[in-house]
Steps between C-alpha positions, in 0.01 A plus 500: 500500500361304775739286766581128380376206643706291783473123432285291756705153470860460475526298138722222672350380800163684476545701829331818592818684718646709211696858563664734201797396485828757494581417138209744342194529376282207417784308743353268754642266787320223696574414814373151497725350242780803529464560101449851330388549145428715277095609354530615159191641272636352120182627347154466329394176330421541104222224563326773750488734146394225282164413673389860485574440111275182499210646605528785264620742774195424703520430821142440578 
């Protein structure tokens, strides 16, 4: 499995000076606004399945 993404903005104030934060994985701080959160995948969209369905299965 490949290595996750870091996120470029913080989702507050929109700045770029992010670090992990100590709390875990997917756990983020920012500096500018001295908030941490939390990045969570929740899963994949039924919608993205239902267009393949539309067109038959084809995607061309």
């Amino acid at each position: 499995m490949s290595e996750r993404a870091a996120p470029f903005h913080c989702p507050y104030c929109g700045d770029e000076d992010l670090r992990p934060h100590e709390a875990g994985h997917g756990a983020w701080e920012c500096a500018a606004c001295n908030r941490a959160f939390q990045l969570k995948f929740l899963g994949l969209l039924a919608r993205g399945l239902q267009r393949a369905q539309d067109n038959g299965g084809d995607d061309t």
